[in-house]
Backbone as a ProteinNet text record, in pm:
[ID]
protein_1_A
[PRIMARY]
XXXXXXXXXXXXXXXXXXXXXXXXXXXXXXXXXXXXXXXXXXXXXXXXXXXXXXXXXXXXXXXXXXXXXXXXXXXXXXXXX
[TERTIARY]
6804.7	6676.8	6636.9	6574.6	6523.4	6427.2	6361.7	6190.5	6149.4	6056.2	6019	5900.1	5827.3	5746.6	5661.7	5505.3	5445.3	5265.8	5284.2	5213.6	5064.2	4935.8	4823.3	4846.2	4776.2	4773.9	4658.6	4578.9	4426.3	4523.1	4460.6	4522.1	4411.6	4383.4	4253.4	4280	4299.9	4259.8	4118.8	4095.7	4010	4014	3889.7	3947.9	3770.1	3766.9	3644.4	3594.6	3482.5	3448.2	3330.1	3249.6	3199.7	3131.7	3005.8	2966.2	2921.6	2966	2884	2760.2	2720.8	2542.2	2519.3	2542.2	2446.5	2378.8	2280.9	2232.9	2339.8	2418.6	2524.5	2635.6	2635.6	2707.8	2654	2482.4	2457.1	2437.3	2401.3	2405.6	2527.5	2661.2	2776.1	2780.2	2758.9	2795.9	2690.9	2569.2	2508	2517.9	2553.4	2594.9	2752.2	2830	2925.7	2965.2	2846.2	2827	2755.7	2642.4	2602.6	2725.8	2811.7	2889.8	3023.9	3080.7	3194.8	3078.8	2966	2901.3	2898	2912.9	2934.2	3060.8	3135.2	3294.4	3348.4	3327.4	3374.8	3469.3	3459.6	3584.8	3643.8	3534.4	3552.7	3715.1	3752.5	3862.9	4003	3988.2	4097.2	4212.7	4298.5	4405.1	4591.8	4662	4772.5	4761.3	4863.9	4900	4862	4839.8	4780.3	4589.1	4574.5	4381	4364	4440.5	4406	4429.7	4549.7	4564.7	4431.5	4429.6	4311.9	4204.1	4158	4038.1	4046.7	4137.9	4186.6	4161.6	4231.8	4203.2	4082.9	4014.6	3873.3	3799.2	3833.2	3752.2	3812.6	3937.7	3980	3928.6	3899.4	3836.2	3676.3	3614.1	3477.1	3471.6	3512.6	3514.7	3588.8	3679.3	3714.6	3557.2	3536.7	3402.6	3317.8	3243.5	3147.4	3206.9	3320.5	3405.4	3368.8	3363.5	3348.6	3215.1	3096.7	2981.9	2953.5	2935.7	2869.7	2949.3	3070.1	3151	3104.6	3140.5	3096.1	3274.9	3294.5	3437.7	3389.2	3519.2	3464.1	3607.4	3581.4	3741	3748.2	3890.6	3931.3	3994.5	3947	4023	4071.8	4131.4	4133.9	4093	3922.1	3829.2	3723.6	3778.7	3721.6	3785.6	3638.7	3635.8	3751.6	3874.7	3910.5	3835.5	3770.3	3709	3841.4
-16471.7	-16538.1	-16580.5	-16724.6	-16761.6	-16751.4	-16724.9	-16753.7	-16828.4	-16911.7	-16966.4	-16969	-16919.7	-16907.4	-17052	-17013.5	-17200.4	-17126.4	-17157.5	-17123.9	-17180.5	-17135.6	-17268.3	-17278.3	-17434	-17507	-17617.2	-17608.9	-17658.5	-17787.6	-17891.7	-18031.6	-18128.8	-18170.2	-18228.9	-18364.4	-18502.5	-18654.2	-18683.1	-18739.8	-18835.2	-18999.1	-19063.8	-19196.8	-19267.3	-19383.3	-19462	-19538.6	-19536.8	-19529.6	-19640.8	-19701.8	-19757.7	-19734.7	-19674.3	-19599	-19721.9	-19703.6	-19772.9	-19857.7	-19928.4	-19947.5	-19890.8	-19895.6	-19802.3	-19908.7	-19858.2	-19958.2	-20022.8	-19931.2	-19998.6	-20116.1	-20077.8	-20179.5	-20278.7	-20315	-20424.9	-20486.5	-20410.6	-20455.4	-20540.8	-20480.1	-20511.2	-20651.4	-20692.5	-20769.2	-20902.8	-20832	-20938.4	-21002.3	-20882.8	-20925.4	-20986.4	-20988.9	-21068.5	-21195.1	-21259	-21374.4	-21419.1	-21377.9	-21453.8	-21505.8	-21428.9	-21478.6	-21533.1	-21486.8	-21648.1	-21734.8	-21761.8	-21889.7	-21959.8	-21878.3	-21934.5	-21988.4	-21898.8	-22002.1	-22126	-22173.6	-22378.9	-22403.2	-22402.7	-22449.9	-22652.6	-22707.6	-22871.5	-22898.2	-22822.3	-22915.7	-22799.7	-22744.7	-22675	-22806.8	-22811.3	-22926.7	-22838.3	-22814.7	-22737.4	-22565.2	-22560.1	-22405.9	-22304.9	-22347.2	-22298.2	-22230.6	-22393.2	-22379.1	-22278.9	-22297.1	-22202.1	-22057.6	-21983.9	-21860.8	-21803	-21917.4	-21863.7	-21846.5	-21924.8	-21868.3	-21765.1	-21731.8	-21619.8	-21484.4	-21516.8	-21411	-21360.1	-21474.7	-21450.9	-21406.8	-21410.7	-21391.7	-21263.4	-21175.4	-21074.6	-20999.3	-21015.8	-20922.8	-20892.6	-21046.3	-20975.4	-20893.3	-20880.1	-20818.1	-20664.7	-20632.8	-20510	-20451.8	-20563.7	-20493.2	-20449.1	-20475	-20471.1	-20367.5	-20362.4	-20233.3	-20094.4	-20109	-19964.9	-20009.2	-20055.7	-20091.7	-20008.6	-20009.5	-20001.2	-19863.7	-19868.3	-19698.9	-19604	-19521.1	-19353.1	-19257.2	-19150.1	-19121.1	-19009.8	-18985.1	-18908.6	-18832.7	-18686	-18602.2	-18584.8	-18616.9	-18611.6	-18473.5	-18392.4	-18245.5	-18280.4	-18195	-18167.3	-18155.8	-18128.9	-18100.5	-18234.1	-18326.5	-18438.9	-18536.8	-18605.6	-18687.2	-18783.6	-18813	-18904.1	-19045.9	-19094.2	-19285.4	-19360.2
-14786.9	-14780.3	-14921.7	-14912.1	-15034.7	-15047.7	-15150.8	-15192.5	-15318.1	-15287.7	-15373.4	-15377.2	-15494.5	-15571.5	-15625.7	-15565.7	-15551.6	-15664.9	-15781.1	-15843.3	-15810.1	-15805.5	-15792.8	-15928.6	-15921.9	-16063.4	-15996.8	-16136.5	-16138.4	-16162.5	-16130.9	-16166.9	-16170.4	-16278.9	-16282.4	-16359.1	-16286.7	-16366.2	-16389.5	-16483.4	-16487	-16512.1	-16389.9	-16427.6	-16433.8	-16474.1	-16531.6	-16383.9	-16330.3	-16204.5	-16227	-16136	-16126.4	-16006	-16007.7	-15807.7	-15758.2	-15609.6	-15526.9	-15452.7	-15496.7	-15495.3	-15573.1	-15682.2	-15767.4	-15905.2	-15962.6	-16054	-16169.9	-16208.2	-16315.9	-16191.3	-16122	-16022.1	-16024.2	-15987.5	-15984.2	-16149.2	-16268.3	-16366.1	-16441.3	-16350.8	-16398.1	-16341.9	-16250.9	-16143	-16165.1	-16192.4	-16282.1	-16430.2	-16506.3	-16628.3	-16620.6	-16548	-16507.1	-16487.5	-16358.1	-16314.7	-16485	-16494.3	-16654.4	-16735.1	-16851.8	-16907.9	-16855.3	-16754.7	-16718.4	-16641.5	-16587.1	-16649.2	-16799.3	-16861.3	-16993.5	-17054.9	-16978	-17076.3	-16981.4	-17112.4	-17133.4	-17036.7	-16957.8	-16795	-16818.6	-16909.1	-16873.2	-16942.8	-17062.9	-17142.5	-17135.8	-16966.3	-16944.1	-16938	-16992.6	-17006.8	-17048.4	-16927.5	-16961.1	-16961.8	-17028	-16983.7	-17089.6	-17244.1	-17310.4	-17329.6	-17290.9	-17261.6	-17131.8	-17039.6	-16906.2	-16938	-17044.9	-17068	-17181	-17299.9	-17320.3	-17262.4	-17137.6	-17047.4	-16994	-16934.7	-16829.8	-16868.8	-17070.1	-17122.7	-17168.1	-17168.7	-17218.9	-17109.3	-16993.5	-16884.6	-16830.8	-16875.7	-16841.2	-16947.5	-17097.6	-17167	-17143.9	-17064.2	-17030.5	-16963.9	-16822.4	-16692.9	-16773.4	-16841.8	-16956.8	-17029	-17125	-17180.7	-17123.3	-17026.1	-16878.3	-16802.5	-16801.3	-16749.2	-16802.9	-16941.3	-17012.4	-17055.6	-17064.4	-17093.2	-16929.5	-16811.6	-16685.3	-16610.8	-16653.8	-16587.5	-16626.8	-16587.2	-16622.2	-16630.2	-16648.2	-16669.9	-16521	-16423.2	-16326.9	-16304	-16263.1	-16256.6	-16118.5	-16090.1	-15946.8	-15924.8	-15858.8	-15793.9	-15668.6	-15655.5	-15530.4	-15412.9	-15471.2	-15399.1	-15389.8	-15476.1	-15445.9	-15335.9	-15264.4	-15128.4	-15154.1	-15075.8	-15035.3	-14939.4	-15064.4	-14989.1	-14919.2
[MASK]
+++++++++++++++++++++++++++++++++++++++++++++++++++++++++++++++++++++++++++++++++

């Protein structure tokens, strides 16, 4: 007979969250729509002008990311949504 030996082990991530309905949600979401209203869409021309938008519009939605998240630890014992 074999045995094997299954230690508990606390296992704890954390990841950057953004709740549900919640006021930083809508702040995000508003402060969102505001600035890509703002970037220059008229003299997209080729493949260069379109990556710099993209990127500019992937670093807002980043900044606004960690501006509006909170850091939250997932156990075990936390709800599967």
């Amino acid at each position: 007979m074999i045995y094997i030996i299954i230690k508990k082990e606390f296992i704890q991530e954390k990841k950057l969250t953004i709740i549900k309905n919640s006021e930083e949600e809508i702040f995000f979401a508003n402060d969102l729509i505001s600035r890509v209203g703002n970037i220059d869409i008229t003299n997209i021309h080729g493949y260069e002008t379109l990556e710099k938008t993209v990127k500019k519009f992937a670093s807002i939605i980043e900044e606004l990311w960690y501006i509006y998240s909170k850091q939250v630890y997932i156990t075990k014992y936390s709800k599967a949504w």
